[in-house]
Residue frames relative to the residue before (quaternion, step in Angstrom):
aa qw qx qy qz dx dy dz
X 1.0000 0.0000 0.0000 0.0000 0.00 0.00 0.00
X 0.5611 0.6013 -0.2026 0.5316 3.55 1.35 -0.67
X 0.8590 0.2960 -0.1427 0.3926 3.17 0.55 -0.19
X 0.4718 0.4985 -0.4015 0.6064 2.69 2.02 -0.24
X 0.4744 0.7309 -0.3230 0.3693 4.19 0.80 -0.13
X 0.6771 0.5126 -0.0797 0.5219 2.80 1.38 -1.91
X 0.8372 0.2643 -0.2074 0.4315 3.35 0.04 -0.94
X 0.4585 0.5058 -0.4753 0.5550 4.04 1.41 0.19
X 0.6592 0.5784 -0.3368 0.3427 3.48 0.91 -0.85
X 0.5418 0.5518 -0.0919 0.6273 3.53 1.45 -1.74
X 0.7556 0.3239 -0.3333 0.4616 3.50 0.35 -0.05
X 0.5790 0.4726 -0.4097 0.5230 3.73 0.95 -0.84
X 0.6549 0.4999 -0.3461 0.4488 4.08 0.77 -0.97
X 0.6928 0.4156 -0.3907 0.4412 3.79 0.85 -0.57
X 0.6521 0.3873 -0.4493 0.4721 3.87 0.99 -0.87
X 0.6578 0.3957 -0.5482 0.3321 4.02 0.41 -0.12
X 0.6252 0.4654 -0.4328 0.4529 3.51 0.58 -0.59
X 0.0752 0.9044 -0.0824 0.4119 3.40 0.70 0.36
X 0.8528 -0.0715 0.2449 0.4557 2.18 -0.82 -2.06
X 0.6188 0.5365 -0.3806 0.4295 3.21 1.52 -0.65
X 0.8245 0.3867 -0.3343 0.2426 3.57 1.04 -0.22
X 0.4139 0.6757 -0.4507 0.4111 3.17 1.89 0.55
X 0.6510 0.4337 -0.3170 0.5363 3.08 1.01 -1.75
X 0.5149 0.2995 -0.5777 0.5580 4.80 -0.14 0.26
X 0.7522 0.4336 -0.4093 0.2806 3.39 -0.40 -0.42
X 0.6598 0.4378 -0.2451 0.5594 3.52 0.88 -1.06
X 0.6577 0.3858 -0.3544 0.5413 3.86 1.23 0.14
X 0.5440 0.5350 -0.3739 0.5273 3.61 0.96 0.24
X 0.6532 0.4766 -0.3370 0.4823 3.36 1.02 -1.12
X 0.4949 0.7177 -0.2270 0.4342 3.55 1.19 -1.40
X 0.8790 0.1446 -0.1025 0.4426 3.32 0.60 -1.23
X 0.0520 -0.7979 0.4311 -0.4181 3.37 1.63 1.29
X 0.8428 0.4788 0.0587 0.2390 2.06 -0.37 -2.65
X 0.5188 0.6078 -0.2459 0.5486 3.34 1.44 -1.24
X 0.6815 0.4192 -0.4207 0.4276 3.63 0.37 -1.54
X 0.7260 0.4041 -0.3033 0.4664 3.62 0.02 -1.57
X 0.6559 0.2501 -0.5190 0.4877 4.03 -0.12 0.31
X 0.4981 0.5940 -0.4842 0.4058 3.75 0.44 -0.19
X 0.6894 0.5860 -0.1120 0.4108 3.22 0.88 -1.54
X 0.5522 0.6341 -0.1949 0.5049 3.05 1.12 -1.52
X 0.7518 0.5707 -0.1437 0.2974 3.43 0.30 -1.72
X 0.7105 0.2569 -0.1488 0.6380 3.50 1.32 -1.18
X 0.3750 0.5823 -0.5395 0.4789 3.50 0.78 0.27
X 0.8762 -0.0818 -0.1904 0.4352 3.49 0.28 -0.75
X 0.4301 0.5418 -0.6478 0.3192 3.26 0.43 0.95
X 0.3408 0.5740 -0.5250 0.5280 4.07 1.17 -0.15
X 0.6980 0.4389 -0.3817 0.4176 3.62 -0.27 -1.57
X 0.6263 0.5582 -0.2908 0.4599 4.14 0.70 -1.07
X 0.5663 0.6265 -0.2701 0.4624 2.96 0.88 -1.22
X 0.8211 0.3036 -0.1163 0.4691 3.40 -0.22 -1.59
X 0.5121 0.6395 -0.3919 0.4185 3.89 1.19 -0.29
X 0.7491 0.4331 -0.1547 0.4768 3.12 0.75 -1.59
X 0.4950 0.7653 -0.1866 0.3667 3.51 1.01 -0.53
X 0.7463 0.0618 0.2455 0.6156 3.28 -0.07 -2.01
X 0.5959 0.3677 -0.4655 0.5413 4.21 0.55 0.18
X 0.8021 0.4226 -0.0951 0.4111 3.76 0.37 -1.63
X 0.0213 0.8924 -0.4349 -0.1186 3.27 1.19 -1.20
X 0.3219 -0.7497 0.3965 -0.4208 2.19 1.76 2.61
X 0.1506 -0.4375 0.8285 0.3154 3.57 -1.88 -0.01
X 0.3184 -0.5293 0.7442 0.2541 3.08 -2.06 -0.09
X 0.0740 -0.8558 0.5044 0.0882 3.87 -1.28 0.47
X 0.7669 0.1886 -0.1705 0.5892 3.05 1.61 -0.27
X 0.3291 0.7769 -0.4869 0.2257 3.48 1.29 -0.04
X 0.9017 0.3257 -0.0799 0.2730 3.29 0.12 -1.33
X 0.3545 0.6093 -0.3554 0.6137 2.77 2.10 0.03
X 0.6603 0.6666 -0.2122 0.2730 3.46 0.32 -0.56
X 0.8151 0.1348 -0.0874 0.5567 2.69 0.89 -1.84
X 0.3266 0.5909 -0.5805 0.4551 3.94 1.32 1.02
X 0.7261 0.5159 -0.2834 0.3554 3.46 0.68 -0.91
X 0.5832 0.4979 -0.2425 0.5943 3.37 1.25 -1.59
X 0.5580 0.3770 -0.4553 0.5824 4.51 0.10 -0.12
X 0.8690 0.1754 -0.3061 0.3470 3.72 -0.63 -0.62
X 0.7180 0.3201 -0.4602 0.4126 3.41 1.02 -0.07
X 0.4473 0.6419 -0.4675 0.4115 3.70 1.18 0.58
X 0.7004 0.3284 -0.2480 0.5831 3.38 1.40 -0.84
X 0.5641 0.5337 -0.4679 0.4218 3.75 0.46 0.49
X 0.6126 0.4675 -0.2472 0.5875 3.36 1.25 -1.17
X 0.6370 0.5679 -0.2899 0.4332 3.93 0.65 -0.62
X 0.5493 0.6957 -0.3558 0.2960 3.30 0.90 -0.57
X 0.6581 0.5144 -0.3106 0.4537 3.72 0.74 -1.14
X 0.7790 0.3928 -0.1812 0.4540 3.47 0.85 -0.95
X 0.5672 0.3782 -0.5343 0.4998 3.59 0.85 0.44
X 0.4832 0.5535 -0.4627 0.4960 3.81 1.29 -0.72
X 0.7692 0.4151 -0.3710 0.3137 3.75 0.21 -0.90
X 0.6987 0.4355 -0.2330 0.5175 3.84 1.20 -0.91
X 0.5782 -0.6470 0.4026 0.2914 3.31 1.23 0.29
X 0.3904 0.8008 -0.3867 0.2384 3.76 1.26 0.10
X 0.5140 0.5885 -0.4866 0.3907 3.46 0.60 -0.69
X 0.5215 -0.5571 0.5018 0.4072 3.59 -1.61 0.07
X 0.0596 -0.8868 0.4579 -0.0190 2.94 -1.70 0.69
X 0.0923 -0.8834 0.3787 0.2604 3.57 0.61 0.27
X 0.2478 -0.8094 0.5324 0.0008 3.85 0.12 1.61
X 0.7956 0.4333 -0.4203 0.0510 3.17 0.85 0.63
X 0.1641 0.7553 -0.4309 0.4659 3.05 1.48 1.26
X 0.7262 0.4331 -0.2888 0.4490 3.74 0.89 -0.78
X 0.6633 0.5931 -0.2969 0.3465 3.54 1.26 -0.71
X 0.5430 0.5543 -0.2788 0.5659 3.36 1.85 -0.58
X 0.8290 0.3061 -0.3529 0.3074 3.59 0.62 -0.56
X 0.8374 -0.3268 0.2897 0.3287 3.02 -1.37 -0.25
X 0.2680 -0.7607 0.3451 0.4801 3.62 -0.20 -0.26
X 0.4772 0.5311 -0.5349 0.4518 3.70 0.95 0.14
X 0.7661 0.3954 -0.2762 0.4248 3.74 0.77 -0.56
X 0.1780 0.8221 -0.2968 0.4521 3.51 1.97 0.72
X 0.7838 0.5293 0.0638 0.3186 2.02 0.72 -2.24
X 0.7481 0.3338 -0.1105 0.5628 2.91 0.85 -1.15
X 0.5671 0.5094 -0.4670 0.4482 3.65 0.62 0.45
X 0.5239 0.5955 -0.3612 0.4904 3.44 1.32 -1.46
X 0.7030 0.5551 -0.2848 0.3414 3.81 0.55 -1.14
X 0.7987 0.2824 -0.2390 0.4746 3.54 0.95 -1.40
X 0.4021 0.6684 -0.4156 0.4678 3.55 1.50 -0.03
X 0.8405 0.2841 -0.1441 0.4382 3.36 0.30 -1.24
X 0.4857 0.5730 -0.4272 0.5032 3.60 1.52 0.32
X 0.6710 0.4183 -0.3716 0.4864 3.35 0.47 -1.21
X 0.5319 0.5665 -0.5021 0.3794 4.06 0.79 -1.17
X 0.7800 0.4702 -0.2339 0.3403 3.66 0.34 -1.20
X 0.5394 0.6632 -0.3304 0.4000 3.27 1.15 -0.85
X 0.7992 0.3621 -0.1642 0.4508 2.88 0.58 -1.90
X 0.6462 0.4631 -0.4836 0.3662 3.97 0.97 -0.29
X 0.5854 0.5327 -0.3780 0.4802 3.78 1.04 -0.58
X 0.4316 0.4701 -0.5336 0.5550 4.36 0.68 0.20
X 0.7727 0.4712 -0.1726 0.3888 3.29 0.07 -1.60
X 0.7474 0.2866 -0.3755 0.4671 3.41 0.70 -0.33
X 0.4864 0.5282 -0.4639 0.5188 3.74 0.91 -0.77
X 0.5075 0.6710 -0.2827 0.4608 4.30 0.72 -0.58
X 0.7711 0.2819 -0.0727 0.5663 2.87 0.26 -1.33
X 0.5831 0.4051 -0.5075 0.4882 4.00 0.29 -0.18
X 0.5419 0.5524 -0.4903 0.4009 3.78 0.44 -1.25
X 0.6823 0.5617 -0.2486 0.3963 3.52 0.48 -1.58
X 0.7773 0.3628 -0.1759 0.4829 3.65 0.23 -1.00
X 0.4995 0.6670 -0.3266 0.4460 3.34 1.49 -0.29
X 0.5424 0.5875 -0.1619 0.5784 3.23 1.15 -1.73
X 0.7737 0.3703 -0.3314 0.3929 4.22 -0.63 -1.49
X 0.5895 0.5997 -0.3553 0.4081 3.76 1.52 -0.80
X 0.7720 0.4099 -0.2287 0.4286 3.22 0.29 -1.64
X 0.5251 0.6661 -0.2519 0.4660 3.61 1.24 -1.08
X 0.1875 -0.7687 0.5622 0.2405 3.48 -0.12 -1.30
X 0.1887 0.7898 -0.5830 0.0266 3.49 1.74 0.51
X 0.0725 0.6904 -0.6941 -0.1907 3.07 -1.37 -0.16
X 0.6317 -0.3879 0.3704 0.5597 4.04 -1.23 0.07
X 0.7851 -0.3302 0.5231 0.0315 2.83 -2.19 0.11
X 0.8283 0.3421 -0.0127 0.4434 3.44 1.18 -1.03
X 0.8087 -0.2890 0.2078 0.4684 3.88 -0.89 0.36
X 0.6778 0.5373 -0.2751 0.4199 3.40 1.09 -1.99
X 0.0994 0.8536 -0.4769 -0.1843 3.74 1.19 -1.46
X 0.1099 -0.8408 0.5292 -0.0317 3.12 0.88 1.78
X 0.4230 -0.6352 0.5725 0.2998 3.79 -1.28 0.58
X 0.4821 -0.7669 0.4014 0.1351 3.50 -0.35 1.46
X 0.3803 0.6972 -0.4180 0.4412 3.19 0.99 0.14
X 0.6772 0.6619 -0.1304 0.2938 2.71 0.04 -1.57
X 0.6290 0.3538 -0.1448 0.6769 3.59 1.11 -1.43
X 0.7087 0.5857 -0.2627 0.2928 3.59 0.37 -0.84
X 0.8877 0.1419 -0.2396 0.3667 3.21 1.29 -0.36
X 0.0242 -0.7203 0.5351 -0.4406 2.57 1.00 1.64
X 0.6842 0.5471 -0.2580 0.4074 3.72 1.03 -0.95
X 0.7305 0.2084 -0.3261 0.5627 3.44 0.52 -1.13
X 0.7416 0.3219 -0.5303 0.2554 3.94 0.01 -0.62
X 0.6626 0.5346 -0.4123 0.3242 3.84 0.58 0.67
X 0.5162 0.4029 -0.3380 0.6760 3.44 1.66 -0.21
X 0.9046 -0.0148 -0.3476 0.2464 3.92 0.44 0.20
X 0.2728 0.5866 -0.6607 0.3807 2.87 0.72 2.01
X 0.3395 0.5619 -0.5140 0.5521 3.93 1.83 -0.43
X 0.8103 0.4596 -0.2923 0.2160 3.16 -0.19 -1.13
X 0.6768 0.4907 -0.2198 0.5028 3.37 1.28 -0.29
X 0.5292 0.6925 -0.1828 0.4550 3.00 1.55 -0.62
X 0.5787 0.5742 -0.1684 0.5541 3.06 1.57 -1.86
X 0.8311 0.3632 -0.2434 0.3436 3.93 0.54 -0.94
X 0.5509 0.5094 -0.3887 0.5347 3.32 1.94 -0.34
X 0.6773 0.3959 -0.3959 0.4773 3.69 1.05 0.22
X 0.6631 0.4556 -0.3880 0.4496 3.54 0.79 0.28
X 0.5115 0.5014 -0.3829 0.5834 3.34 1.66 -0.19
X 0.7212 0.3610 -0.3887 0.4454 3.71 0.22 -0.63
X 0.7428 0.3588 -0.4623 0.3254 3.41 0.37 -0.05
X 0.3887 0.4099 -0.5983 0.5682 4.07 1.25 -0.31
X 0.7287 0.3979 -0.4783 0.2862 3.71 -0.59 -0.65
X 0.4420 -0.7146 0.4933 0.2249 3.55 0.92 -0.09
X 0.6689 0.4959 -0.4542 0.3168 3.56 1.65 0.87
X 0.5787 0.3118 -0.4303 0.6186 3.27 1.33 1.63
X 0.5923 -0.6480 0.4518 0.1584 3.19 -1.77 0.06
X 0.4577 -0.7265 0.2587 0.4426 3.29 -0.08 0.09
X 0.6965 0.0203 -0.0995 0.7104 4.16 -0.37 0.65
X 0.3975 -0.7296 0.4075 0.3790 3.62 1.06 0.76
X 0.3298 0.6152 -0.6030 0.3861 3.70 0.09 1.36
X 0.5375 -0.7270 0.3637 0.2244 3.25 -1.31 1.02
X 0.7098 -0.4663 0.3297 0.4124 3.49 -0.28 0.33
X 0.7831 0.1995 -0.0856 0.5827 3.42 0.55 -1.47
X 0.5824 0.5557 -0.4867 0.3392 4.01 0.78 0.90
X 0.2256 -0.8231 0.4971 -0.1564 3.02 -1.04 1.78
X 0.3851 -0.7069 0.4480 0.3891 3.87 -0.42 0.34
């Protein structure tokens, strides 16, 4: 009867872990998608930009406000998913020399410190957005965007990294990744 406990238990703990690391992923991927329509977005609001400009000889008032905001909160929101596809730079060749128990244990203090430092930054970055709310900052300029707005773009992308960061530190103790995804038995 004990053991039938255990291993219903051990099993309910393997489908949540799981789930918690499909459902971060499938929000990393999610927030991809975000980056490249972000992208997308000031891509052609520049093109507007320069239309209204030099064809019309137009001012512009919110363009460029825009597409400063729409880049950093494309690359805040972008973050989880280059963490998930492994994109960021990296210089693998320190892992190929070692061992894999010592793989391991880099993947671990690598991906600790990664997390550390994104939780500062995000606790940071609420304070901040916390502040443009209660405040009422707004920009500087005609548009007098509510700063918010741009701002939180900051914490919900440093703590979806951040979640990201633990669904990758869980899949590897779980042994359903690799370290710096390299096989075990690959060697220079």
């Amino acid at each position: 009867m004990e053991q039938r406990a255990d291993a219903s238990a051990l099993r309910q703990g393997t489908e949540s872990l799981e789930f918690f690391i499909t459902t971060v992923r499938r929000l990393s991927i999610i927030c991809g998608v975000i980056s490249a329509c972000g992208l997308a977005a000031a891509v052609l609001v520049v093109c507007q930009m320069v239309v209204m400009r030099y064809l019309l000889n137009a001012s512009t008032v919110w363009q460029t406000e825009f597409v400063v905001y729409t880049l950093v909160g494309a690359t805040f929101v972008g973050c989880p998913y280059v963490l998930l596809r492994r994109g960021h730079v990296n210089v693998d060749i320190l892992p190929l020399y070692l061992s894999q128990a010592a793989r391991v244990a880099l993947a671990y203090l690598a991906s600790g410190l990664g997390l550390l430092f994104c939780l500062v930054l995000t606790y940071a970055s609420w304070e901040l957005l916390r502040d443009a709310w209660s405040g009422g900052w707004r920009t500087d300029t005609v548009w007098e965007l509510p700063l918010w707005i741009p701002y939180m773009t900051m914490p919900l992308g440093l703590g979806l990294l951040s979640l990201q960061y633990v669904a990758d530190i869980l899949s590897l103790a779980s042994g359903r990744s690799q370290p710096f995804g390299l096989d075990p038995e690959t060697r220079p």
